[in-house]
ZAMARGU-4260 file (C-alpha; in steps of 0.2 Angstrom, whole numbers, plus 5000, padded with zeros to 4 digits):
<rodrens>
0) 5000/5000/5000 | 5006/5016/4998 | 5007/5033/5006 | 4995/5039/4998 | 4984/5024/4998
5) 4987/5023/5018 | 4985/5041/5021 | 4966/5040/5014 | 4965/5024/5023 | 4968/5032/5039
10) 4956/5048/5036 | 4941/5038/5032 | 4945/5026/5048 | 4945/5044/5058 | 4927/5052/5050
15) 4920/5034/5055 | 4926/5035/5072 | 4922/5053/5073 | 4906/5050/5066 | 4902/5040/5079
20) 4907/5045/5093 | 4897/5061/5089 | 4881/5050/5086 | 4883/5042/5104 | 4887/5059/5111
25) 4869/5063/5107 | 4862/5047/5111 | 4868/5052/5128 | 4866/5068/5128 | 4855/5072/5143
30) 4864/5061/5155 | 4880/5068/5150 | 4874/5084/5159 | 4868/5077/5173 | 4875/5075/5192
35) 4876/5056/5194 | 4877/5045/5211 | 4878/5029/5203 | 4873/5012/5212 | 4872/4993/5210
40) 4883/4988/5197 | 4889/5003/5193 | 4893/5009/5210 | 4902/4991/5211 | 4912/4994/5195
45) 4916/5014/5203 | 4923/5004/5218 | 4936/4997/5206 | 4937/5010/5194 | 4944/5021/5208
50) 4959/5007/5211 | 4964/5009/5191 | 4965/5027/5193 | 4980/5023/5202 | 4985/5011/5193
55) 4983/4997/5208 | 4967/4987/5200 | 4973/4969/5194 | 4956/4960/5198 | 4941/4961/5185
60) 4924/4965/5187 | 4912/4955/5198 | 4902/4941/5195 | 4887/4937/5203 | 4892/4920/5209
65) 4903/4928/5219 | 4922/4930/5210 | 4932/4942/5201 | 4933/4941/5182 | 4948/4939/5174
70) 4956/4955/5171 | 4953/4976/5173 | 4955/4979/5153 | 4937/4986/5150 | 4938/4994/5169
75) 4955/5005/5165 | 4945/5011/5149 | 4929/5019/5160 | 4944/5025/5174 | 4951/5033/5159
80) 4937/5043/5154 | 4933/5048/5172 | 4951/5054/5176 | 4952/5064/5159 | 4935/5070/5156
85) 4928/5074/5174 | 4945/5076/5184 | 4958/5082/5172 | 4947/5094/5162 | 4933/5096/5170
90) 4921/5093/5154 | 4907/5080/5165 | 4897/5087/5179 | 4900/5070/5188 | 4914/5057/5190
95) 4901/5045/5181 | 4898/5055/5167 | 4917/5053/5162 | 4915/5036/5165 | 4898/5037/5152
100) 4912/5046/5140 | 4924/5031/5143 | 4909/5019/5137 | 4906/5028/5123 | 4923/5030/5115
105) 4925/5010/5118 | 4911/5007/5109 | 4917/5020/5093 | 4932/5010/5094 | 4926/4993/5094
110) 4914/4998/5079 | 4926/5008/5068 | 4937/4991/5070 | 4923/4980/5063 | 4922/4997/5050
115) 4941/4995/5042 | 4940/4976/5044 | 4926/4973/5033 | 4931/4988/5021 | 4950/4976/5022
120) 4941/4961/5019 | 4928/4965/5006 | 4939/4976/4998 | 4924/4992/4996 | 4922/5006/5009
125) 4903/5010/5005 | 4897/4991/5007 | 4908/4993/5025 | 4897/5008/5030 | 4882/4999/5023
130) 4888/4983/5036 | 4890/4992/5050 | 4874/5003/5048 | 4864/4989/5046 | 4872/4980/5061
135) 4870/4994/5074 | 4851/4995/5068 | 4849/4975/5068 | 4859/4976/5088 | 4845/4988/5093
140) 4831/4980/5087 | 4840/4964/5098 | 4842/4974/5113 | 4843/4996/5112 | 4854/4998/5128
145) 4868/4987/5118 | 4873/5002/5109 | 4868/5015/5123 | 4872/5006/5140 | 4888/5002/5147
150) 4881/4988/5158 | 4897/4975/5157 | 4886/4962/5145 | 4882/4976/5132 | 4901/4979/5131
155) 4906/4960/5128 | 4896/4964/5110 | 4905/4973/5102 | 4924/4969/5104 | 4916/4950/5102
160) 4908/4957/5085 | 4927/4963/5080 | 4934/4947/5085 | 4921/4937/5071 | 4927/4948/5058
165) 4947/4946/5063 | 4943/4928/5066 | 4936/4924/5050 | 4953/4926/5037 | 4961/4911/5048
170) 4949/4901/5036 | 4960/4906/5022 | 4977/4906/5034 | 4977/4927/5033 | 4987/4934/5049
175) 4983/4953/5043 | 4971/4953/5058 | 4979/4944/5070 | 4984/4960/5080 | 4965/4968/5081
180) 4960/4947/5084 | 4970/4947/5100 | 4967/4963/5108 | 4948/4958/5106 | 4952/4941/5114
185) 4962/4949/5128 | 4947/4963/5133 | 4935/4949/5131 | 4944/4937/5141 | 4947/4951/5154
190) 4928/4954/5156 | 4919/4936/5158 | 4928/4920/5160 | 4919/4912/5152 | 4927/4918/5137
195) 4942/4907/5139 | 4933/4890/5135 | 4922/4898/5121 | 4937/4905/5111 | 4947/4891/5115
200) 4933/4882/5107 | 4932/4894/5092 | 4950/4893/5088 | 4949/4874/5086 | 4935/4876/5077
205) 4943/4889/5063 | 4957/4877/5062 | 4949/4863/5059 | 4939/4873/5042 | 4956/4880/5039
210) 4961/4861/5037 | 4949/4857/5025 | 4951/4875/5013 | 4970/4871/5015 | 4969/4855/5004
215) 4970/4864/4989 | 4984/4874/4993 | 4994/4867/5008 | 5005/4885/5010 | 4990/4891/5021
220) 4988/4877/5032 | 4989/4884/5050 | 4996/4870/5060 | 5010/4865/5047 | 5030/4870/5052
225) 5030/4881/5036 | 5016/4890/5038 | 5022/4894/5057 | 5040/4898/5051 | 5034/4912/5037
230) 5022/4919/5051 | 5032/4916/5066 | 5034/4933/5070 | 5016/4938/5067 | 5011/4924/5078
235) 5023/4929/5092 | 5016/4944/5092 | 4998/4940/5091 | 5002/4927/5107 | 5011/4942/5117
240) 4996/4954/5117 | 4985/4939/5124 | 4997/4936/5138 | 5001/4955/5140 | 4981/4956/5145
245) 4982/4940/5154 | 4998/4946/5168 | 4984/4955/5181 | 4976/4937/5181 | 4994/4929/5183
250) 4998/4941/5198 | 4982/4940/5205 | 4983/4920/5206 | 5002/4922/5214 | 4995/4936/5228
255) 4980/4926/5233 | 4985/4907/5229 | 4977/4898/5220 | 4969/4914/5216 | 4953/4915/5203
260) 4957/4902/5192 | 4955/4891/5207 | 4938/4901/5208 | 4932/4897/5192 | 4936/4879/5190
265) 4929/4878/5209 | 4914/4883/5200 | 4914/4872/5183 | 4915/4856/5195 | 4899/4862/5205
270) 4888/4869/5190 | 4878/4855/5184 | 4877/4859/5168 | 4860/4858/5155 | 4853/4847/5144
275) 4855/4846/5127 | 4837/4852/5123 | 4838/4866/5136 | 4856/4871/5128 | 4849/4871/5111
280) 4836/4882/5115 | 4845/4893/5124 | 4855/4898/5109 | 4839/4900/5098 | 4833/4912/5108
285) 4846/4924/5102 | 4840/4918/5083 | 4823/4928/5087 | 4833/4945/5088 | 4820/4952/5096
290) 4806/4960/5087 | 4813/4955/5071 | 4810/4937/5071 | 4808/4936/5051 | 4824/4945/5047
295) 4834/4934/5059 | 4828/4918/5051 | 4829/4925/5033 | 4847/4931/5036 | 4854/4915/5043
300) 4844/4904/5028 | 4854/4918/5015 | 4870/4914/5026 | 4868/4895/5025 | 4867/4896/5004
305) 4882/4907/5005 | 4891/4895/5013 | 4884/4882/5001 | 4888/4892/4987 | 4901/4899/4991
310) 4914/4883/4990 | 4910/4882/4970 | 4909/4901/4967 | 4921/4913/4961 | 4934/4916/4973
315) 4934/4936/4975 | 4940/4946/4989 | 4920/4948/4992 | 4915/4929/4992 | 4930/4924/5003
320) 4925/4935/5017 | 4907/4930/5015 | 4912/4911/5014 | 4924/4913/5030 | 4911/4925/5041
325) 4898/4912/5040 | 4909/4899/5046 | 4915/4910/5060 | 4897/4912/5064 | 4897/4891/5065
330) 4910/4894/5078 | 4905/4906/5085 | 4888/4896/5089 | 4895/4878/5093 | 4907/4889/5107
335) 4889/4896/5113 | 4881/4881/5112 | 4894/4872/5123 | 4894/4885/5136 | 4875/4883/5138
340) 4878/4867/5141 | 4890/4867/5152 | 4891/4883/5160 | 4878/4891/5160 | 4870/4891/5180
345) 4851/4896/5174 | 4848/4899/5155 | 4833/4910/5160 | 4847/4924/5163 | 4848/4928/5144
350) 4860/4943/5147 | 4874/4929/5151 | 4877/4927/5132 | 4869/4943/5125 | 4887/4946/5115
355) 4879/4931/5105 | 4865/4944/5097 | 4880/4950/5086 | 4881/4933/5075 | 4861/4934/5070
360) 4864/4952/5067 | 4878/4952/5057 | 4868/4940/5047 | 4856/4954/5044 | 4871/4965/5040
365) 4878/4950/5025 | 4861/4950/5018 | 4860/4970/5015 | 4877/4967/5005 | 4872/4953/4995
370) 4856/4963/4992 | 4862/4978/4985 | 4875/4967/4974 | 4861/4965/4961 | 4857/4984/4961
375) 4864/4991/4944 | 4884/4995/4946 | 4880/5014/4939 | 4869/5018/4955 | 4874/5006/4967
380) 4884/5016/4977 | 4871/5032/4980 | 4858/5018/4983 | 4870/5010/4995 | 4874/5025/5006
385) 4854/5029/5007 | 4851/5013/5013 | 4866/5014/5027 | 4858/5031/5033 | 4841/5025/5032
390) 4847/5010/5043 | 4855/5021/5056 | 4839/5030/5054 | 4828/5014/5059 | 4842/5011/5074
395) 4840/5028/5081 | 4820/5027/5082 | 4820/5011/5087 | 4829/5013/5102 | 4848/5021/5101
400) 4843/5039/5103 | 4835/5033/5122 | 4844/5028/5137 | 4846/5011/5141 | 4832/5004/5154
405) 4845/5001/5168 | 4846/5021/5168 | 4838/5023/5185 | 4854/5015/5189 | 4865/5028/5186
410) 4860/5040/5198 | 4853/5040/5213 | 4853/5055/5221 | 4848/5049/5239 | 4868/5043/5241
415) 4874/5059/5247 | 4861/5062/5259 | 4866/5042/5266 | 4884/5047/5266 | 4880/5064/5277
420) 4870/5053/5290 | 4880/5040/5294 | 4895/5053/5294 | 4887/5060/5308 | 4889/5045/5319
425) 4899/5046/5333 | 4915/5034/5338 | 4929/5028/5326 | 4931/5014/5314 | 4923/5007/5301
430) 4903/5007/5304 | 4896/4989/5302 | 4882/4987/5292 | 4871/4972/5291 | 4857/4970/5275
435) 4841/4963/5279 | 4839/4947/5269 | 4820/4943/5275 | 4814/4949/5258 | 4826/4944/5243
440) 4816/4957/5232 | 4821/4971/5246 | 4840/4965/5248 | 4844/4966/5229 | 4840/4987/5233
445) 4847/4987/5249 | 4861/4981/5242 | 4862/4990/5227 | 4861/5006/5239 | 4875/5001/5252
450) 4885/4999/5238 | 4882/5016/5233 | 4889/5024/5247 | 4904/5013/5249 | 4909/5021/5232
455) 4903/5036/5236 | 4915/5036/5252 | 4928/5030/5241 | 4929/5043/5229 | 4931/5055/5243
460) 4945/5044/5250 | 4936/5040/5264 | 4933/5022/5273 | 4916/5023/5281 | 4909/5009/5281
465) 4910/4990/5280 | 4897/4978/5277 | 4896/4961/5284 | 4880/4949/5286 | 4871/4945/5270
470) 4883/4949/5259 | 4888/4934/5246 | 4893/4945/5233 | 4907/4957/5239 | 4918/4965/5222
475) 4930/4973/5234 | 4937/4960/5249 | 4940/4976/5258 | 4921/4982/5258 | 4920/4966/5268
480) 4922/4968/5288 | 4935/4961/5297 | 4932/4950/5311 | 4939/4962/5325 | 4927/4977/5317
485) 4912/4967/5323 | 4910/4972/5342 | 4910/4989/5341 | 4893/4997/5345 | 4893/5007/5328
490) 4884/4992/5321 | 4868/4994/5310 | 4852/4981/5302 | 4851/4989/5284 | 4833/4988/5280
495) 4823/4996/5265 | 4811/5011/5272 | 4794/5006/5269 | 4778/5008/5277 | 4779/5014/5298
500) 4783/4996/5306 | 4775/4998/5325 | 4783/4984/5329 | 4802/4989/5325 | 4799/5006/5328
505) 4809/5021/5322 | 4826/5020/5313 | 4841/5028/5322 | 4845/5035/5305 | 4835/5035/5290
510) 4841/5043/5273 | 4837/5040/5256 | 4825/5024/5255 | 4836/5016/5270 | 4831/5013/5287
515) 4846/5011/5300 | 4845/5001/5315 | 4856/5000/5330 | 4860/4982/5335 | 4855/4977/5351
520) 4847/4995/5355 | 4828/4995/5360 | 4816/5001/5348 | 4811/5018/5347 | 4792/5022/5348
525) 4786/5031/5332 | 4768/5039/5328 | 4762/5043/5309 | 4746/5055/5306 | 4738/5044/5293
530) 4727/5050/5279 | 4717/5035/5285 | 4714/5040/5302 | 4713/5059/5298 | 4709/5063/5283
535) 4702/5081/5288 | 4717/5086/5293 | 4726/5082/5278 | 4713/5091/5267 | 4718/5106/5280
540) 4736/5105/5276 | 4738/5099/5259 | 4738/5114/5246 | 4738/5114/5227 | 4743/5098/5217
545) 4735/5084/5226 | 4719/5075/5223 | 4705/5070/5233 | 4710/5057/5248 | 4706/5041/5241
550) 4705/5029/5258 | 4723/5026/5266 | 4732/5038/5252 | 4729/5053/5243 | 4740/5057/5224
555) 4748/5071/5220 | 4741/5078/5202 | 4754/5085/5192 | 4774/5091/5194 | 4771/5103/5208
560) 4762/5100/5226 | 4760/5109/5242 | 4760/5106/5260 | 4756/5119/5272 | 4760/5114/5292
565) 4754/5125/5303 | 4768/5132/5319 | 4771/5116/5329 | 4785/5117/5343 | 4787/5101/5346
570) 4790/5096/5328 | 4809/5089/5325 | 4819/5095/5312 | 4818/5078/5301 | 4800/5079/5296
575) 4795/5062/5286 | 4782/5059/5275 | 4776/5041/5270 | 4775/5041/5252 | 4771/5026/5238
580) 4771/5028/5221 | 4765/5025/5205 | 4777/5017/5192 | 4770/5007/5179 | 4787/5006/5170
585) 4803/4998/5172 | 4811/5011/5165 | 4800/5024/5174 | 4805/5034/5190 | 4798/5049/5200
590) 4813/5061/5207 | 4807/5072/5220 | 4814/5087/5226 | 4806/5098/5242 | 4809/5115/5248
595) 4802/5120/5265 | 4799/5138/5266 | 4808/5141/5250 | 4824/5131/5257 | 4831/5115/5248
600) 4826/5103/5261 | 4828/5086/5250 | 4827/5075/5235 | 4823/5056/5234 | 4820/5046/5219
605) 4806/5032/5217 | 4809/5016/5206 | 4801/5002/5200 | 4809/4990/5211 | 4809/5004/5227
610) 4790/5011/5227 | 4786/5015/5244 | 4798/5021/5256 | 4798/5037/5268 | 4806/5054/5263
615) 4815/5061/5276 | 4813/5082/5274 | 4826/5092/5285 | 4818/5108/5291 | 4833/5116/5295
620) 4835/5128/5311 | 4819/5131/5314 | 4807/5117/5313 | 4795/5122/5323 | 4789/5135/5313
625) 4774/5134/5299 | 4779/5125/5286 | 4778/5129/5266 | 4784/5115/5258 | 4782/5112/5241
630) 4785/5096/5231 | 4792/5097/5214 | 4790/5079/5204 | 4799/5075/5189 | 4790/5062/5178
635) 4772/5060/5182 | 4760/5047/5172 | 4745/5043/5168 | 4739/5026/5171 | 4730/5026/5154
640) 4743/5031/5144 | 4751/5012/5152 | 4737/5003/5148 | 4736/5001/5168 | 4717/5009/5168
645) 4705/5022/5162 | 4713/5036/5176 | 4717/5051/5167 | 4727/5060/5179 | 4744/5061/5179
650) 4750/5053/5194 | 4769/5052/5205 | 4768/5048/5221 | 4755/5046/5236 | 4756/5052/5253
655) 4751/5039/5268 | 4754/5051/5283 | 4766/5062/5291 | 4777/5056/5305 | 4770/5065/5322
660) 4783/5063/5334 | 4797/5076/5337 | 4816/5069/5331
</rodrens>
């Protein structure tokens, strides 16, 4: 190639990746611009990412059976955008946001790869645009937040759909992509390690069809000493970026002997495994891509005549990465059909191989190619780049241009409110915190909260709390307490704040959806003024923005509602108000802010998995004084734009009563 040739090579590879990023800028737009406390997985991946900023992380992320992943590649990449876009220069409101950043250039990059390998491959840029177009479109129609999320199964798809297309010229014995083929295999082996056995399998696989193409002409045959001594050094080099991303797994294993590989074969022994008939359909799920059913099937039925075809046609640049695409996808899908088989604990969990929606959509993505093949030469071209912008187009309505539906995920904005109250505690040392466990459907928010604040604490370099009892899944051993930490009377039951329990009585601390109680203390006696005990009083004191009292509860109406208290001086400064909720949605949620007497006095966010909890109002100096508070409510509904009933109204959340007992 020359220069020239490389120079305009390199400048198309850059407007792609330019292009892109751009795109998924304004996919992301709005949470760009937003403050985010981050929490479950994300906080869990924040307690990590602040290790890599130092350059101290060697352990992956978590898995949910309770080990490490095999390496921090994908984790240094978020750290990297957090430390350059939010630390370094200031350009994100929130550590998050650079994180959000981080995600987003990966995926560019990832897709740009897949970009110059096809336009390598295929040997034509505009068919390459066209491939990728109509991938990104055929990926949302799978699953949207696979473009938009950065949730650690969305970002296995797209370094696993550049590994396909480096994969695939093995077939013919090709090392021109071994490089971008081995840093795909080392990110994806870092983030699942499952990965291991499934390429392992793939190679094999790839081989074996490289045997059979390599009959004709013996000088590509892979495992053959001529074929290794002409691309020794290719190969060497290949095998050294694998290992270079394996040595945080090899110092890992030599710190904590036997370390995680111990872990993971630990686990392969105790797994029993599927049937066949459980395995197989487990992969064909994947097949339906979603809503688009019909394209899935007529893509991989186009494939399988390619592959059919393909051994008598012509052999042109075009028809040989056809031909040896297909037959990676045949690896690709024995490797996923083995780990269902084998490793996969409940194959209900279909994010566990959700990097597989990238073979049935790049089956789409072959069949626009071969489609507009029959389209007259003298317009091909323009025909071609209308159908790549109407397929990004299709991709953006679909889905692309909307945040993912884990988004309520990203910020909770309770976590500073947490962090303040427990702060306040008095004494030294970590503070122990116990989750409850008597309702699994409460735990999986408790915990997602605790983790919250342990990141929170940890970004501002501060140790304050530990957790101990029901906590299977810990991604940071030293989140866990230590055995001397657990007498100490700094020790709290982590329970999710729902409706007044007379029985345990009132939390020592309560703070964003959390209630916090003492061990061992007695319980503290509480009172609520219900709206179904009182109901005249509450249509005394309630103000603009609410409906009628409906029984036990009464709704607010709109974005804005009012309170009025009268001058009460025994009233506490934390004044609680028992709210529900009305979130029909998974992706819905109800923020709430609160100003009493025209002072910030609290926010608290409402979920679909956290509907009814307390809101804890803090009154400031001078509680006992009448009270204007008014409720601003982002996001109200109506139940018959849901489909959830024939209510009009636009509904958010709903008030049970008013804690009366001075704090």
């Amino acid at each position: 190639m020359t220069d020239t040739l490389r120079s305009s090579s390199f400048a198309r590879t850059a407007l792609v990746f330019l292009g892109l990023v751009g795109l998924l800028l304004c996919a992301e737009w709005r949470m760009l611009h937003e403050v985010s406390y981050e929490a479950a997985d994300f906080a869990a991946n924040s307690l990590l990412i602040q290790d890599a900023k130092r350059l101290h992380l060697i352990y992956g992320n978590y898995s949910r059976v309770g080990f490490n992943h095999p390496g921090p590649a994908i984790l240094y990449v978020l750290a990297f955008g957090e430390l350059i876009v939010h630390d370094w220069l200031h350009l994100a409101p929130s550590a998050f946001a650079g994180q959000l950043v981080g995600a987003i250039l990966y995926d560019a990059a990832w897709i740009t790869l897949v970009f110059a390998l096809v336009r390598r491959l295929a040997d034509a840029v505009v068919p390459a645009l066209l491939f990728v177009a109509v991938l990104l479109m055929a990926i949302v129609f799978c699953d949207p937040p696979v473009v938009t999320g950065m949730w650690f199964p969305d970002l296995y798809v797209f370094p696993y759909a550049a590994l396909l297309v480096a994969l695939a010229p093995l077939v013919y014995g090709r090392t021109d992509t071994l490089t971008p083929l081995a840093v795909a295999t080392g990110f994806l082996i870092n983030g699942h390690a499952s990965f291991m056995p499934m390429l392992a399998l793939m190679f094999v696989v790839i081989l074996a069809f490289n045997w059979v193409a390599s009959r004709r002409d013996r000088t590509i045959r892979i495992l053959s000493r001529g074929y290794l001594a002409r691309h020794r050094r290719a190969l060497l080099a290949a095998g050294g970026i694998v290992v270079l991303f394996l040595v945080p797994l090899l110092i890992a294993t030599v710190r904590d002997w036997p370390g995680p590989l111990a872990d993971y074969l630990h686990y392969g022994q105790k797994n029993k495994g599927n049937t066949w008939r459980q395995a197989v359909e487990f992969v064909l799920q994947y097949m339906r891509m979603g809503h688009a059913s019909a394209w899935g099937l007529l893509a991989a039925i186009e494939v399988g005549l390619l592959l059919f075809r393909g051994a008598r046609a012509e052999q042109t640049p075009f028809t040989r990465f056809t031909r040896a695409l297909g037959l990676a996808f045949v690896a690709s899908t024995l490797a996923v059909l083995y780990y269902a088989k084998v490793g996969v604990d409940d194959t209900s969990q279909t994010y566990v191989a959700m990097f597989y929606y990238i073979v049935p959509s790049m089956c789409v993505a072959l069949l626009a190619l071969h489609l507009v093949r029959v389209v007259p030469a003298a317009v091909r071209t323009p025909v071609t780049l209308v159908l790549a912008v109407a397929a990004l187009s299709a991709a953006w309505q679909q889905g692309m241009g909307k945040p993912p539906h884990y988004r309520v995920l990203y910020d909770h904005p309770d976590v500073p409110l947490v962090y303040e109250a427990l702060s306040k505690v008095p004494g030294s040392g970590r503070i122990v915190l116990d989750l409850d466990h008597s309702n699994e459907h409460d735990w999986s928010v408790i915990w997602g909260e605790s983790i919250a604040l342990q990141a929170y604490a940890k970004r501002r370099h501060v140790d304050l709390a530990c957790v101990n009892d029901n906590w299977h899944i810990s991604y940071t051993k030293p989140g866990k307490c230590r055995p001397d930490e657990l007498a100490t009377d700094r020790r709290y039951e982590v329970r999710l704040t729902g409706a007044p329990d007379a029985a345990r009585g009132a939390p020592e601390i309560e703070a964003g959806g959390l209630s916090f109680y003492r061990k061992g203390a007695v319980p503290r006696h509480e009172e609520y003024i219900t709206v179904k005990d009182h109901p005249e009083y509450f249509r005394q004191v309630l103000g603009k923005g609410w409906a009628k009292v409906e029984g036990e509860f009464v709704w607010t109406e709109g974005p804005v509602a009012e309170i009025h208290l009268p001058a009460d001086p025994a009233r506490g400064r934390m004044l609680a108000l028992d709210f529900g909720s009305f979130i029909p949605d998974a992706g819905l949620l109800h923020r709430v802010r609160a100003y009493a007497n025209g002072r910030f006095a609290g926010e608290s966010l409402y979920f679909y998995t956290q509907i009814r909890h307390r809101f804890t109002l803090d009154l400031g100096r001078d509680p006992g004084a009448a009270q204007d508070i008014r409720l601003e409510i982002g996001n109200p509904v109506s139940p018959k734009d849901y489909h959830v009933g024939d209510d009009p109204r636009y509904l958010a959340v709903s008030l049970y009563g008013i804690r009366k007992d001075p704090q």
